[in-house]
C-alpha positions in Angstrom: 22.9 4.4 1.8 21.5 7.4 0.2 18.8 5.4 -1.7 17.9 4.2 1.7 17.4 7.2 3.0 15.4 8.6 0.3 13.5 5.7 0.4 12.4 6.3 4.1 11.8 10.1 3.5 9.9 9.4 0.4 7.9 6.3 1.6 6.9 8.3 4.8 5.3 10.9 2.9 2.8 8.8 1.3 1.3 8.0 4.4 0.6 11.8 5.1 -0.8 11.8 1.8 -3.5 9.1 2.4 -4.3 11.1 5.7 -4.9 14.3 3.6 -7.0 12.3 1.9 -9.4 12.2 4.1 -8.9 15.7 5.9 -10.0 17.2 2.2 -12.4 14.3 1.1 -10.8 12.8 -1.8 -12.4 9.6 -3.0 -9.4 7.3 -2.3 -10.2 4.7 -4.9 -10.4 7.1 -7.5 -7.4 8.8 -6.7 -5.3 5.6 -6.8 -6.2 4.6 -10.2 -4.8 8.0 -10.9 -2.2 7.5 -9.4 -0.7 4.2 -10.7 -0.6 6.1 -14.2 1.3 8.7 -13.1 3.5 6.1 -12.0 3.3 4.2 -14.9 4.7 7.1 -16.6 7.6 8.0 -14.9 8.4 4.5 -15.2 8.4 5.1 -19.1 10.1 8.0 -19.0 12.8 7.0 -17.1 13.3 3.8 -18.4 16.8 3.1 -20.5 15.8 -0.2 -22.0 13.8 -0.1 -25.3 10.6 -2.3 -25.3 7.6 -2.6 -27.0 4.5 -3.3 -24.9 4.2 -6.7 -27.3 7.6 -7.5 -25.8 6.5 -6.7 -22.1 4.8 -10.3 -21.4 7.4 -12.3 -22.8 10.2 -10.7 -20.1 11.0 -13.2 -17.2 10.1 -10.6 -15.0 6.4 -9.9 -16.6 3.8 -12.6 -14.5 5.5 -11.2 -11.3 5.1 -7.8 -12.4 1.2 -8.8 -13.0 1.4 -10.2 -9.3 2.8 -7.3 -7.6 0.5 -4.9 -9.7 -2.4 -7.1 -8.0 -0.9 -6.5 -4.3 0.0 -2.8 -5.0 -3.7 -1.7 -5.8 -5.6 -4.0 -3.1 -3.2 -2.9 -0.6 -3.1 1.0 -1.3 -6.4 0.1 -1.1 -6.6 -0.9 2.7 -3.6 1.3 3.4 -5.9 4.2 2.4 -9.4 2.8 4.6 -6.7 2.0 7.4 -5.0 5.9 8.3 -8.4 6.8 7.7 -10.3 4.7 9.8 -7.3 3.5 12.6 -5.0 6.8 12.6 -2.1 7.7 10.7 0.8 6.1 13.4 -1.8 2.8 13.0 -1.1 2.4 9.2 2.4 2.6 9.7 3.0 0.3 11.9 0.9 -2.2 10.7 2.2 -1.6 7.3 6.1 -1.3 8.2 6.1 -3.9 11.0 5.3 -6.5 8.0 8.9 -6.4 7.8 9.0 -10.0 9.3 7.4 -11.9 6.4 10.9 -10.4 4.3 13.2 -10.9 7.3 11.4 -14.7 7.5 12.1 -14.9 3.6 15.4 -13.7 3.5 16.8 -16.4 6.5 15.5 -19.0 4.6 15.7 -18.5 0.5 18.3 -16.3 0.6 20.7 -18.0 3.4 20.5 -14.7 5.4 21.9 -14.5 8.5 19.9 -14.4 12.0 20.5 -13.4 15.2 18.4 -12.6 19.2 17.7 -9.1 17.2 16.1 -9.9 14.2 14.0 -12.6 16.0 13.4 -10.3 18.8 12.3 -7.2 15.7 10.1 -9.6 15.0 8.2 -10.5 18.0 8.3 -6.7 18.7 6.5 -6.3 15.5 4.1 -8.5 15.9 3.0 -7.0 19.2 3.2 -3.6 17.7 0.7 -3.8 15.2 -1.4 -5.4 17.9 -1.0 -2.7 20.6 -1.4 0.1 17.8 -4.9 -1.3 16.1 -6.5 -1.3 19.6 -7.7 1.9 20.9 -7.4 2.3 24.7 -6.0 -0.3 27.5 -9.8 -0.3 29.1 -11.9 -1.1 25.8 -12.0 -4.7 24.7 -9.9 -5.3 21.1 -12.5 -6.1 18.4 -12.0 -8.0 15.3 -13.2 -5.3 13.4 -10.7 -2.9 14.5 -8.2 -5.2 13.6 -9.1 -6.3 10.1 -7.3 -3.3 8.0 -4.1 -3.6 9.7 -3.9 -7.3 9.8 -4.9 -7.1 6.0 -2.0 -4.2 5.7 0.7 -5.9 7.5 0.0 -9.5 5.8 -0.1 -7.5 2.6 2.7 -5.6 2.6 5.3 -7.7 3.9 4.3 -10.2 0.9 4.7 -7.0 -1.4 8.3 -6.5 -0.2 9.5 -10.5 -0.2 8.0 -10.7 -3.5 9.5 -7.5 -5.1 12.8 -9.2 -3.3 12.7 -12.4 -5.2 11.2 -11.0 -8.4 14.3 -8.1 -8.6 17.2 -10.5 -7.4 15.8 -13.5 -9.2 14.6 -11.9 -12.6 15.4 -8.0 -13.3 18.6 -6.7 -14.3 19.6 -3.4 -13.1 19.0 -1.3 -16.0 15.4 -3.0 -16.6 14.6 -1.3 -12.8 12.5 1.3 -14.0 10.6 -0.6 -17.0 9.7 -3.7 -14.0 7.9 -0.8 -12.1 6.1 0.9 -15.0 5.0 -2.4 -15.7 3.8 -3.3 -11.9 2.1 0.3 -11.8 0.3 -0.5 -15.2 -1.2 -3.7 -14.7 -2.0 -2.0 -11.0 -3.9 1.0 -13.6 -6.0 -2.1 -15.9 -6.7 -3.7 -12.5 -7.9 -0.2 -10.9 -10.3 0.7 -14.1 -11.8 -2.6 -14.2 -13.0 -1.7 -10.5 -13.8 1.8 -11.6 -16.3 0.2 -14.5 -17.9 -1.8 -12.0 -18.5 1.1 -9.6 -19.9 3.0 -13.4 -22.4 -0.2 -13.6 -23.2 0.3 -10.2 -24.0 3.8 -10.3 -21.5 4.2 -7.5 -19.5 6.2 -9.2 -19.4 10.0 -9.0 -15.9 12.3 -10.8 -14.5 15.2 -9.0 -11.3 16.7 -10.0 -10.0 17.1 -7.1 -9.6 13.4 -6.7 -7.2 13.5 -10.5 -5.1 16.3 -8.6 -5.0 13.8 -5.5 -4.2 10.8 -7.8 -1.2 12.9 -9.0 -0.1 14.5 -5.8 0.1 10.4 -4.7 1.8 9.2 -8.0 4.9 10.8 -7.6 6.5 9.7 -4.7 5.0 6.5 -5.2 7.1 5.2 -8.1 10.2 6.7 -6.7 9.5 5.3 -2.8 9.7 1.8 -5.2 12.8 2.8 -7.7 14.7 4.2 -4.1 13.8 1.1 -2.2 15.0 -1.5 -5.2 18.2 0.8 -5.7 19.1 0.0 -2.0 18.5 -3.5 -2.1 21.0 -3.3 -5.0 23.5 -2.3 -2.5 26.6 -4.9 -2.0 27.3 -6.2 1.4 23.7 -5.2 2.8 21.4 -8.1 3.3 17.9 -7.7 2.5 16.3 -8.3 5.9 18.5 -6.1 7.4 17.5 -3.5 4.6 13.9 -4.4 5.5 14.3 -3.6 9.2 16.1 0.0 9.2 13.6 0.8 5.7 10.8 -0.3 8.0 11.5 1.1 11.9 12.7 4.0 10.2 9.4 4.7 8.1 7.3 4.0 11.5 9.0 6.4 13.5 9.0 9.2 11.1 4.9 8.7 10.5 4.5 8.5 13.9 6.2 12.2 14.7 4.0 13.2 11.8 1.1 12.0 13.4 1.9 13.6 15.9 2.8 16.9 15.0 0.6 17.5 12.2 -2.2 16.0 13.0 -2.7 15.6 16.6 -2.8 12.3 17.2 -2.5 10.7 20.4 0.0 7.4 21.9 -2.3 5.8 23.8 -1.2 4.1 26.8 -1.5 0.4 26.5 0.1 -1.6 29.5 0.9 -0.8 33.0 
């Protein structure tokens, strides 16, 4: 339970990070590419198993590493754009409500059980991150405004079924920390390819404060993964209930944030 825990704390935290982001105008981009080789690295250095990166494609584990490392940088990506352009309390919700598509995946690959609450959590979720992308009860909801979110909450929830499957299917326990150093590292090649493009664009413009943001992130973004995996490695605990307390739990915690730190507003919806 205490990986859980951690886990929520940890995972909460990067959300306030992206918002900071934008409060002292770090390029977001740039500072993600950063940040996936910080990760990379403390997946290295805490890694037990001995492997030579000529041995890393040829582990069952490796094309859904590639996969996840894929996911990870597109949706940090919108994660970023969306607490930037939809609020911080937006983000999370879209982002943690995705916990149906791992609930939905859990029932049926993994024989999970299901009950009137998960399949009410997930018709609360799905009006969640409806209610939270639009902006007032009086303003029409336009597609625009909904775009990130949607993206965030399709994205993520494949990101935590697929990290699921991938870590109950193919990864052994000790290999935990290597499977993430070699998500975050493909998530890095993938990153600096878009970097050279934005180079051959003339798009692209260095500032250091967006390496120190890049590290700041880094951190608690490999251990919100290692915490998360650790719990799902928990006996007795199905996944999509793991999902739903990991998730809510995240949500309401980013949403006092908001709150208290910076300023934002509920919005009355309904009635």
């Amino acid at each position: 339970m205490i990986y859980l825990v951690l886990s929520v704390l940890v995972s909460s935290l990067i959300f306030v990070i992206f918002k900071l982001f934008d409060v002292f105008k770090i390029n977001t981009s740039q500072a993600i590419v950063v940040n996936y080789i910080i990760a990379l690295s403390f997946g290295l250095f805490t890694s037990n198993v001995p492997l030579s990166i000529t041995q890393i494609p040829q582990q069952p584990w490796f094309l859904g590493a590639f996969c996840l490392g894929f996911l990870f940088i597109a949706i940090f990506n919108v994660m970023g754009i969306t607490a930037q352009k939809n609020g911080l309390s937006v983000a999370s919700v879209a982002g943690k409500m995705s916990v149906v598509i791992p609930i939905v995946a859990g029932v049926f690959m993994y024989n999970e059980s299901v009950g009137i609450i998960k399949f009410i959590g997930i018709l609360m979720a799905l009006v969640a991150v409806y209610l939270s992308s639009a902006k007032s009860d009086i303003s029409p909801v336009k597609f625009k405004n909904l775009i990130y979110p949607l993206l965030l909450f399709i994205g993520s929830g494949t990101i935590d079924a697929g990290l699921k499957y991938t870590e109950t299917t193919y990864v052994s326990e000790g290999a935990v920390p290597m499977f993430l150093a070699t998500i975050f590292g493909c998530a890095f090649l993938l990153g600096c390819l878009f970097m050279i493009v934005q180079i051959i664009k003339g798009n692209f413009k260095f500032q250091w404060k967006n390496i120190l943001g890049g590290i700041v992130l880094g951190i608690p973004n490999y251990y919100s993964m290692e915490f998360l995996l650790k719990a799902l490695q928990t006996e007795g605990l199905e996944s999509s209930t793991l999902f739903t307390i990991n998730n809510v739990s995240i949500v309401i915690l980013t949403t006092v944030f908001a709150l208290v730190f910076f300023k934002e507003k509920l919005i009355k919806k309904i009635g």
